[in-house]
BANU-41766 format. One record per residue (C-alpha): residue number from 1; residue in three letters; x, y, z. Coordinates in steps of 0.25 Angstrom, whole numbers. Layout:
<rs>
r resi: NUM&resn: Ala&px: X&py: Y&pz: Z
...
</rs>
This chain:
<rs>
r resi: 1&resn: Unk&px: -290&py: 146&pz: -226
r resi: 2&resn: Unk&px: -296&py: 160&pz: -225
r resi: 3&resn: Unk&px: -306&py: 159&pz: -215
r resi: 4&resn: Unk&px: -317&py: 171&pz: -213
r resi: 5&resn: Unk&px: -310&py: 181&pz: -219
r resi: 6&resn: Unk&px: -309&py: 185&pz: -233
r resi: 7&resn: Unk&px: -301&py: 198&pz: -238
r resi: 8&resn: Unk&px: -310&py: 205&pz: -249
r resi: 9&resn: Unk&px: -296&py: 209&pz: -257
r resi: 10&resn: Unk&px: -302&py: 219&pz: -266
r resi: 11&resn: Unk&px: -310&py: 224&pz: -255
r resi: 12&resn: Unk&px: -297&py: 227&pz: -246
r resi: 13&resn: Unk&px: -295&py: 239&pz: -256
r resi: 14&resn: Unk&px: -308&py: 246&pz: -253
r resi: 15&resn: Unk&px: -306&py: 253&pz: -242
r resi: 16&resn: Unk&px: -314&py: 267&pz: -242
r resi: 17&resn: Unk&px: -325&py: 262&pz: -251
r resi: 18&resn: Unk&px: -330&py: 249&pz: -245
r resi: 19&resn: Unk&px: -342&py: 247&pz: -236
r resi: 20&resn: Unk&px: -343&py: 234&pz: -231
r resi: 21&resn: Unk&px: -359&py: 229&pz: -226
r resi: 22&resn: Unk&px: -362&py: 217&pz: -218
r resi: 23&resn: Unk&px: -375&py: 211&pz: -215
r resi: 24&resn: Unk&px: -378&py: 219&pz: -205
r resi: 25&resn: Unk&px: -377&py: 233&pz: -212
r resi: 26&resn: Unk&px: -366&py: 243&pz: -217
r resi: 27&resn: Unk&px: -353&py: 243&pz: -209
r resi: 28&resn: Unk&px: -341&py: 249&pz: -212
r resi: 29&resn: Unk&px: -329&py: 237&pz: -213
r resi: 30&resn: Unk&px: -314&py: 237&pz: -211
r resi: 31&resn: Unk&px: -305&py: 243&pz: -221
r resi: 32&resn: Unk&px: -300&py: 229&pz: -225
r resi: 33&resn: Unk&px: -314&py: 226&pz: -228
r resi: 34&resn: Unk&px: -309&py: 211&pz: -223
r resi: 35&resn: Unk&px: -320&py: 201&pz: -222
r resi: 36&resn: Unk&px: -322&py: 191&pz: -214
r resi: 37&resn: Unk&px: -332&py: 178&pz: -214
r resi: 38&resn: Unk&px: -344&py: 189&pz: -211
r resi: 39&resn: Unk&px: -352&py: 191&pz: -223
r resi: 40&resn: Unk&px: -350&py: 208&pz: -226
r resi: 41&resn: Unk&px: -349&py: 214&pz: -240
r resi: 42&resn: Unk&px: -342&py: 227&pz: -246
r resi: 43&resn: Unk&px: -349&py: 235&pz: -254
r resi: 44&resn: Unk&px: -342&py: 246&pz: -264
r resi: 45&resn: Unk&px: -347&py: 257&pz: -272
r resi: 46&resn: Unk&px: -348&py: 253&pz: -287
r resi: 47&resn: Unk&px: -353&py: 259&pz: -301
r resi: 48&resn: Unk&px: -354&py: 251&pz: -314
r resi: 49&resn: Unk&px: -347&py: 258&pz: -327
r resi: 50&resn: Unk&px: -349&py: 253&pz: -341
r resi: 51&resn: Unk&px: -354&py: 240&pz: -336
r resi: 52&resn: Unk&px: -344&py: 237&pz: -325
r resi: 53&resn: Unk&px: -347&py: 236&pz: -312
r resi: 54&resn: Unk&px: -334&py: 247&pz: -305
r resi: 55&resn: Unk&px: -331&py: 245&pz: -290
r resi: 56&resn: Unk&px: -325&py: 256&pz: -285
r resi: 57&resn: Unk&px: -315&py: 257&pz: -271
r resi: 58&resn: Unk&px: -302&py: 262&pz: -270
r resi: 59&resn: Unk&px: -290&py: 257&pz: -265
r resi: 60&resn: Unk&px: -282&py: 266&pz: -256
r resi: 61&resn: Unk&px: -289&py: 277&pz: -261
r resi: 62&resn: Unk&px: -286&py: 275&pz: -276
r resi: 63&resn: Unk&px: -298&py: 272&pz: -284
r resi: 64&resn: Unk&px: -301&py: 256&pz: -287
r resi: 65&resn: Unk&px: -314&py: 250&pz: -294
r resi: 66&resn: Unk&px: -316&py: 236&pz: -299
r resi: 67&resn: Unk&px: -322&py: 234&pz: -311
r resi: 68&resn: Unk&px: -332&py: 223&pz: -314
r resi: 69&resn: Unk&px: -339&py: 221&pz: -326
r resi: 70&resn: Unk&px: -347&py: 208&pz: -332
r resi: 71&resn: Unk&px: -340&py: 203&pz: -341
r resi: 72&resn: Unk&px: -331&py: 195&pz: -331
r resi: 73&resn: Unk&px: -320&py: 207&pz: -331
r resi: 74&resn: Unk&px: -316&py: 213&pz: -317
r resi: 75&resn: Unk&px: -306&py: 226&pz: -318
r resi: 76&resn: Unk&px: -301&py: 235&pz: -307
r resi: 77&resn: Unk&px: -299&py: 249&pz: -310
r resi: 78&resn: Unk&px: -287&py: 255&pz: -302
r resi: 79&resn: Unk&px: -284&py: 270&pz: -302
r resi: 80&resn: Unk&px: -268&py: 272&pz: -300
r resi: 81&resn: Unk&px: -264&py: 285&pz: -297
r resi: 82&resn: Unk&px: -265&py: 291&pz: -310
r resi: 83&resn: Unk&px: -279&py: 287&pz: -309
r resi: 84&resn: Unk&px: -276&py: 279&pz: -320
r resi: 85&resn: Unk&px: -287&py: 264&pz: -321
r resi: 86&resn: Unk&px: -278&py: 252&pz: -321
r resi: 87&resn: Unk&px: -288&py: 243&pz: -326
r resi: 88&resn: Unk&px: -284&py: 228&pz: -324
r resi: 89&resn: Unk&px: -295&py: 216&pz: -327
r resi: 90&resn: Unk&px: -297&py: 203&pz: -321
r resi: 91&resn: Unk&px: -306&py: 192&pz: -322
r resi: 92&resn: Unk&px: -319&py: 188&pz: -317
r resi: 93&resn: Unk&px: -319&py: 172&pz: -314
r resi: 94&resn: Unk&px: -332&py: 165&pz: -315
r resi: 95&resn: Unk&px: -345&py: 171&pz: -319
r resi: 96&resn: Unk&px: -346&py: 185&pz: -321
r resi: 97&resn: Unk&px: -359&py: 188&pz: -314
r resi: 98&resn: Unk&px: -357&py: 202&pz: -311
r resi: 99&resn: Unk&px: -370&py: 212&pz: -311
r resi: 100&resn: Unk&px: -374&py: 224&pz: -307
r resi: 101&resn: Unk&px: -387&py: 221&pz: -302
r resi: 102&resn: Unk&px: -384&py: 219&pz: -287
r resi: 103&resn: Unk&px: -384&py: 203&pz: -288
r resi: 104&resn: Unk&px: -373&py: 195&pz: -280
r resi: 105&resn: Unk&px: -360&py: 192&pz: -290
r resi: 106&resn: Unk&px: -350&py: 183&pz: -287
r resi: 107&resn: Unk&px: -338&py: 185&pz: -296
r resi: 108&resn: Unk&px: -324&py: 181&pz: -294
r resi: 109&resn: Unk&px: -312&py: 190&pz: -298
r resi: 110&resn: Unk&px: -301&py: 182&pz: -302
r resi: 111&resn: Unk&px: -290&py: 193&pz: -304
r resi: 112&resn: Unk&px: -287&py: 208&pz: -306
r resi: 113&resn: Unk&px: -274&py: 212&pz: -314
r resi: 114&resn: Unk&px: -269&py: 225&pz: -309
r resi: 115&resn: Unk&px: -256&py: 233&pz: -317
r resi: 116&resn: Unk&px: -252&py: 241&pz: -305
r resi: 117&resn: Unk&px: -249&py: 236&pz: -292
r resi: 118&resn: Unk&px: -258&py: 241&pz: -281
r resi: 119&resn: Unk&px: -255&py: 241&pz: -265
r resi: 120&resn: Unk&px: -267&py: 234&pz: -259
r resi: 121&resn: Unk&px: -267&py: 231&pz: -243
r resi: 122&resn: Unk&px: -279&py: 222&pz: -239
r resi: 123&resn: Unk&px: -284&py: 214&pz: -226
r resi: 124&resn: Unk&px: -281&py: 199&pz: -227
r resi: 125&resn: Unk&px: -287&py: 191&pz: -216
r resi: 126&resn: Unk&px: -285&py: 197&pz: -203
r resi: 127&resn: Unk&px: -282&py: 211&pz: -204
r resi: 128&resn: Unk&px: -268&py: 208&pz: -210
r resi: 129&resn: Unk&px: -266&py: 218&pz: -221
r resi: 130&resn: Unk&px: -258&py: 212&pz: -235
r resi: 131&resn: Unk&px: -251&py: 222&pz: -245
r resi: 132&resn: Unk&px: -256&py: 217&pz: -258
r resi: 133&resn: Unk&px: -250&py: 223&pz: -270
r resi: 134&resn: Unk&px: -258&py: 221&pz: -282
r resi: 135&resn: Unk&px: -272&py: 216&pz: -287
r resi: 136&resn: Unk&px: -285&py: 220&pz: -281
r resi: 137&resn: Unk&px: -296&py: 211&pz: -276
r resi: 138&resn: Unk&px: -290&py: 197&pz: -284
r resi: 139&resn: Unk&px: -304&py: 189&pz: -283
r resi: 140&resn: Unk&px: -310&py: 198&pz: -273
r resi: 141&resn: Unk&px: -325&py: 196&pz: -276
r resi: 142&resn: Unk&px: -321&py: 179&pz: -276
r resi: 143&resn: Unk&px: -333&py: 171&pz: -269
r resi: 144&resn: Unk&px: -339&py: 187&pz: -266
r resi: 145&resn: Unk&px: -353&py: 189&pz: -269
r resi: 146&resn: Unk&px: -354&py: 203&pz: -276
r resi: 147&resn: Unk&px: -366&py: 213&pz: -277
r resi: 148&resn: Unk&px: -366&py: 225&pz: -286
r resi: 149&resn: Unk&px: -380&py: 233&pz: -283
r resi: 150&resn: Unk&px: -383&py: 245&pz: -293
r resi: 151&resn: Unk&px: -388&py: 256&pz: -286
r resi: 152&resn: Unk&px: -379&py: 260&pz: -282
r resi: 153&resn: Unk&px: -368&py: 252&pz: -288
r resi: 154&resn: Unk&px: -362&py: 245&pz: -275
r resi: 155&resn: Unk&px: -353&py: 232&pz: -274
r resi: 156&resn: Unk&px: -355&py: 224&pz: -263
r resi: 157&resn: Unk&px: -345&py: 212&pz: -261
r resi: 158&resn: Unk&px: -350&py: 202&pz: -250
r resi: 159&resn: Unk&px: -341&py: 189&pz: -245
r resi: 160&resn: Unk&px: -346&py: 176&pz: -245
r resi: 161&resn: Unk&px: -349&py: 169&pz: -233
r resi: 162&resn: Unk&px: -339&py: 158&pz: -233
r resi: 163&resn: Unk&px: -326&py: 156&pz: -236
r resi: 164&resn: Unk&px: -324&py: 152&pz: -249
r resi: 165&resn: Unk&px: -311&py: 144&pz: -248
r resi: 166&resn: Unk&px: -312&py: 131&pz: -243
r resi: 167&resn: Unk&px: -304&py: 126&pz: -231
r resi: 168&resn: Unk&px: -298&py: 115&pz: -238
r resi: 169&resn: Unk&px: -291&py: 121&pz: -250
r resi: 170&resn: Unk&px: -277&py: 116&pz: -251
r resi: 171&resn: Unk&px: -267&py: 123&pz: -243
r resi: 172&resn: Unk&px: -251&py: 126&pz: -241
r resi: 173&resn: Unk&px: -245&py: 134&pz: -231
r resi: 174&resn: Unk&px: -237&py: 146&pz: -236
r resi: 175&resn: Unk&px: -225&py: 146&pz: -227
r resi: 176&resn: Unk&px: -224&py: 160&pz: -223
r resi: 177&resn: Unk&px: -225&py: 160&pz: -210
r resi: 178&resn: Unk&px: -233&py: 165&pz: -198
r resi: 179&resn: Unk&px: -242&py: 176&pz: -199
r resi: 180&resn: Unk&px: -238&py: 178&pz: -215
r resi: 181&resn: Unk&px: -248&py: 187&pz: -223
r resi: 182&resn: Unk&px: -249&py: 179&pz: -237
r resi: 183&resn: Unk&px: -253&py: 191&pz: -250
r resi: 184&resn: Unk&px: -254&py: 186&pz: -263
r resi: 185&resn: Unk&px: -244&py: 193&pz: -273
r resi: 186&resn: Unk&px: -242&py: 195&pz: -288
r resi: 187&resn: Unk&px: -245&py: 184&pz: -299
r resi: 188&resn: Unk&px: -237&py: 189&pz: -310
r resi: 189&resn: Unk&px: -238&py: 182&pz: -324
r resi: 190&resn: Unk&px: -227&py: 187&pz: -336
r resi: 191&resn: Unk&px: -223&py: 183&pz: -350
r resi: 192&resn: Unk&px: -215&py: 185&pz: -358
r resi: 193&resn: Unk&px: -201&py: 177&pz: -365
r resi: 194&resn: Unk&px: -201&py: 170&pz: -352
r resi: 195&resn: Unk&px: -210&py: 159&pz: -347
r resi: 196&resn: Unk&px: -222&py: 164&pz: -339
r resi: 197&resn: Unk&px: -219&py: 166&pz: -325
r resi: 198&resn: Unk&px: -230&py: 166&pz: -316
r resi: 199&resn: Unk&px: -228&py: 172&pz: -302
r resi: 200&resn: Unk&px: -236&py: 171&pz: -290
r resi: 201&resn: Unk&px: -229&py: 179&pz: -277
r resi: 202&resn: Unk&px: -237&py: 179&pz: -264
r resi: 203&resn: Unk&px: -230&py: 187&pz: -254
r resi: 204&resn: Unk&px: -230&py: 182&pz: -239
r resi: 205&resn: Unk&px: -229&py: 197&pz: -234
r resi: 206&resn: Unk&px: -213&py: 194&pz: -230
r resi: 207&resn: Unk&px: -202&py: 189&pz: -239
r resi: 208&resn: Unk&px: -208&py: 176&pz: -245
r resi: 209&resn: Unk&px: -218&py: 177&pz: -259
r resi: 210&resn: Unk&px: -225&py: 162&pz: -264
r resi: 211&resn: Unk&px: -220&py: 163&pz: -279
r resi: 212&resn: Unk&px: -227&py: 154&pz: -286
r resi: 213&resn: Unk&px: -222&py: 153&pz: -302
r resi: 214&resn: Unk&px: -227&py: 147&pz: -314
r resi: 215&resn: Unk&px: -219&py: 136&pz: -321
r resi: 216&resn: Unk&px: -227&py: 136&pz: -334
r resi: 217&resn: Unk&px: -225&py: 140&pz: -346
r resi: 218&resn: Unk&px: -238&py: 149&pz: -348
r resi: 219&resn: Unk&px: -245&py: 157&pz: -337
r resi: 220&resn: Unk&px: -259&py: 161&pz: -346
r resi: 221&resn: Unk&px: -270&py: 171&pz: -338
r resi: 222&resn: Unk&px: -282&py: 167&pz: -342
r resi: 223&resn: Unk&px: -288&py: 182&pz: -346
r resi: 224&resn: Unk&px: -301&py: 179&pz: -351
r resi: 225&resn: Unk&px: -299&py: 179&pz: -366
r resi: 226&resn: Unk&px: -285&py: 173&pz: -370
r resi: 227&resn: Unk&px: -274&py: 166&pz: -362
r resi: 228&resn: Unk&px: -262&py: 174&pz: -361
r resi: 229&resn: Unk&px: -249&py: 178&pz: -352
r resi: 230&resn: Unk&px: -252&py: 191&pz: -346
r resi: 231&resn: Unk&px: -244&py: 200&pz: -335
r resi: 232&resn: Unk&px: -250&py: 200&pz: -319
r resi: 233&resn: Unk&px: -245&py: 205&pz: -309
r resi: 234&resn: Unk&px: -251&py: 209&pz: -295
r resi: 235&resn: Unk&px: -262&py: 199&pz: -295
r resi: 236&resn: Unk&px: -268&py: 198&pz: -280
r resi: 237&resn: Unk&px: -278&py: 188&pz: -275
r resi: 238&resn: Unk&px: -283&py: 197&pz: -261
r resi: 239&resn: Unk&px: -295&py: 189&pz: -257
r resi: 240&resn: Unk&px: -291&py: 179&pz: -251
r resi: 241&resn: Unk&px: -279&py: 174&pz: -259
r resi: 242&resn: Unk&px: -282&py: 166&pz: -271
r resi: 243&resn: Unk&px: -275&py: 168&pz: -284
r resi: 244&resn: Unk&px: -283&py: 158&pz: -292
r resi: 245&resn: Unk&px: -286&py: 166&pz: -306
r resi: 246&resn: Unk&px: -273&py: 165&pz: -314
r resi: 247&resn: Unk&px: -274&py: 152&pz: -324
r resi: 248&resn: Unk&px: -260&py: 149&pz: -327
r resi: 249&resn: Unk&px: -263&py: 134&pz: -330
r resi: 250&resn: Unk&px: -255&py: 121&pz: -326
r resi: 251&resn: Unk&px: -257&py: 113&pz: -314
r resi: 252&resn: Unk&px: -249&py: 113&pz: -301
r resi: 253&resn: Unk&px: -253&py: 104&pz: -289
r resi: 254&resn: Unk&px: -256&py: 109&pz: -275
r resi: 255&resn: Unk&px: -249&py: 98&pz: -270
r resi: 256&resn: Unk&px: -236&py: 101&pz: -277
r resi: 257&resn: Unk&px: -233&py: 112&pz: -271
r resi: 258&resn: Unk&px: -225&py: 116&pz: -257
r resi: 259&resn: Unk&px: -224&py: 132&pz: -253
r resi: 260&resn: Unk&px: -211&py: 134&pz: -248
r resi: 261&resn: Unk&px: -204&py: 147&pz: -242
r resi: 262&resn: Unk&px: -193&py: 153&pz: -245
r resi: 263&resn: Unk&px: -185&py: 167&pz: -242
r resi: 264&resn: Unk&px: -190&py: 175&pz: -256
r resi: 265&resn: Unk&px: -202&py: 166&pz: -259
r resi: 266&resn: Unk&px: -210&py: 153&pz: -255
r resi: 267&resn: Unk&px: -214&py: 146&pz: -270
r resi: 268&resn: Unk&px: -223&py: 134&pz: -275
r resi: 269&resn: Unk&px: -214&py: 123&pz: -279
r resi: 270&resn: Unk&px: -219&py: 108&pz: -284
r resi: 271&resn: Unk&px: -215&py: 95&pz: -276
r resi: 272&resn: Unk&px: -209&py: 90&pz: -289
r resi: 273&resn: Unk&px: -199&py: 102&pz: -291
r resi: 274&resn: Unk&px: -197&py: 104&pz: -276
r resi: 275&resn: Unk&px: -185&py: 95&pz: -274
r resi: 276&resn: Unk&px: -180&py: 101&pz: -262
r resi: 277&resn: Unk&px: -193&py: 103&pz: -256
r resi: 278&resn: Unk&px: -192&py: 95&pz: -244
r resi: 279&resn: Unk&px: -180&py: 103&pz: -239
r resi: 280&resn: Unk&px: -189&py: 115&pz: -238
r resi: 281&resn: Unk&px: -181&py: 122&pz: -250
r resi: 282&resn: Unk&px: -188&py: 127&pz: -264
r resi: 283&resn: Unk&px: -182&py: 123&pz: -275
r resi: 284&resn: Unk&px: -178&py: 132&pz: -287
r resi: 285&resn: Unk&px: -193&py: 133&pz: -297
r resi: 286&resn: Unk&px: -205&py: 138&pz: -294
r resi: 287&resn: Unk&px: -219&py: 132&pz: -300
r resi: 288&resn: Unk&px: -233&py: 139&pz: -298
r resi: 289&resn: Unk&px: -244&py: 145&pz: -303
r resi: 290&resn: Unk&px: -247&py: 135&pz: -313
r resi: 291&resn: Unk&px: -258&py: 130&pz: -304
r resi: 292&resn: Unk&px: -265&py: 144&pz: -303
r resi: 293&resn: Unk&px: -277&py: 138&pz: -313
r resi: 294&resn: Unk&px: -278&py: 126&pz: -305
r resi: 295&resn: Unk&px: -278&py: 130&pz: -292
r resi: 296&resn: Unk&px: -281&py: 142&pz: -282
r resi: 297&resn: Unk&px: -272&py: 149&pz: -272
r resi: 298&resn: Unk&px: -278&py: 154&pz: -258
r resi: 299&resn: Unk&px: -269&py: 161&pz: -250
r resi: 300&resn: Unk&px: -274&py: 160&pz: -235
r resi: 301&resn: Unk&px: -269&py: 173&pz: -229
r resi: 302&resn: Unk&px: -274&py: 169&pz: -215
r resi: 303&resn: Unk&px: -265&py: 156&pz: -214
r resi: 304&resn: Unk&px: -256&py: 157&pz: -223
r resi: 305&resn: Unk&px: -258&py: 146&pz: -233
r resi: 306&resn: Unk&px: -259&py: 147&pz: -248
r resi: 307&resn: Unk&px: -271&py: 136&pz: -253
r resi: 308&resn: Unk&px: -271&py: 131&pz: -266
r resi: 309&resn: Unk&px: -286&py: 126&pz: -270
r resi: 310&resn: Unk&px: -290&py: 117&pz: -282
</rs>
């Protein structure tokens, strides 16, 4: 999969306010801030207001802090142009160990929700720049040992050491290509008279999108208190790909499915549908999605391949 390099998503936005430190001492790093297998951290500038533990970068010069508080809640604060806080929450997934005592965390984001759509260029693998438009730093701190130190009140997120993504998850070429950039797009979830329709676009960076769609009859977002539809749009995994947050129920097996290619969009389909799928054609229906809280999604950027993990 993705090997010694890993794209700090959230990180790719800081330009102008990180530092990055090695072993060896304070260096200055790369505005990409793009890490490779060599152990480094970036440490930011924080403060802690009523309780929460704030962040604070910017993004193209506009204003950008991360909230994060103990009670398992993880909100980013955007100021649009009319200075105006657009604040969107998401979830923190496993144990909300978060102090400000300047002890190693290790939480895991498992999504932010963002109303507005906001231009995002980061550093994916080897210097190849990827137009995101959408969410911030998807899962960023995932398998990232964090320290928050008092005085004064800096952030300093470290990598790990090894790869966290085993060699041997289950993988299918994407058909895209030679030297074809892969960025996740939108998951959009609506409701209304209409059955749920759950959409997963990731654009190939040239005139073919993977849709994936939800055949079933209910696409519930677990929020924490009760299950219900709710409305996403511009939900980005930018580190390194994995969109394995959404619980949408149902089961779909890996080996049902073929990734095929067309002029407008490459879709999921199953064997059992896919009469016609011998010919090389696709076949009108499209199922997905509904294997989203069973399984995981990696998208290896380097080669090309989507993996689909138990």
């Amino acid at each position: 999969m993705i090997h010694n390099v890993l794209v700090f998503g959230a990180a790719a936005l800081l330009t102008g306010c990180a530092t990055v430190a090695d072993d060896k001492g304070d260096d200055p790093y790369p505005p990409e801030l793009r890490w490779t297998g060599e152990a480094r951290a970036i440490s930011l500038p924080c403060s802690i207001r009523h309780g929460a533990l704030m962040i604070e970068a910017s993004l193209d010069g506009t204003p950008l802090s991360l909230m994060l508080d103990t009670g398992a809640n993880a909100t980013f604060l955007y100021e649009n142009e009319r200075t105006r806080p657009i604040r969107n929450t998401g979830v923190l997934d496993g144990r909300p160990e978060l102090a400000f005592d300047g002890f190693a965390i290790r939480p895991r984001f498992v999504g932010f929700f963002f109303e507005e759509q906001i231009f995002v260029k980061m550093s994916v693998a080897a210097a190849m720049d990827v137009p995101i438009d959408g969410v911030i730093g998807y899962d960023f701190f995932e398998h990232l040992a964090v320290t928050i130190a008092p005085d004064p009140c800096t952030v300093t997120v470290r990598p790990p050491r090894r790869n966290p993504y085993r060699d041997e998850d289950y993988a299918l070429p994407l058909v895209l290509g030679s030297n074809v950039p892969v960025t996740l797009g939108d998951i959009e979830v609506t409701t209304g008279a209409e059955p749920v329709r759950t959409l997963l676009l990731i654009d190939t960076g040239y005139s073919g999108t993977l849709e994936l769609v939800s055949s079933s009859a209910f696409a519930a977002i677990e929020t924490g208190k009760e299950e219900k539809f709710v409305t996403i749009k511009g939900i980005h995994s930018a580190w390194p790909g994995r969109i394995a947050s959404l619980k949408l129920g149902g089961k779909f097996r890996v080996e049902d499915v073929h990734v095929m290619l067309t002029d407008e969009h490459a879709v999921f389909v199953p064997n059992a549908e896919n009469t016609e799928a011998e010919t090389g054609t696709v076949p009108n229906g499209i199922l997905g999605l509904d294997f989203l809280g069973r399984y995981e999604f990696t998208v290896d950027y380097t080669n090309k391949r989507l993996a689909i993990g138990d």
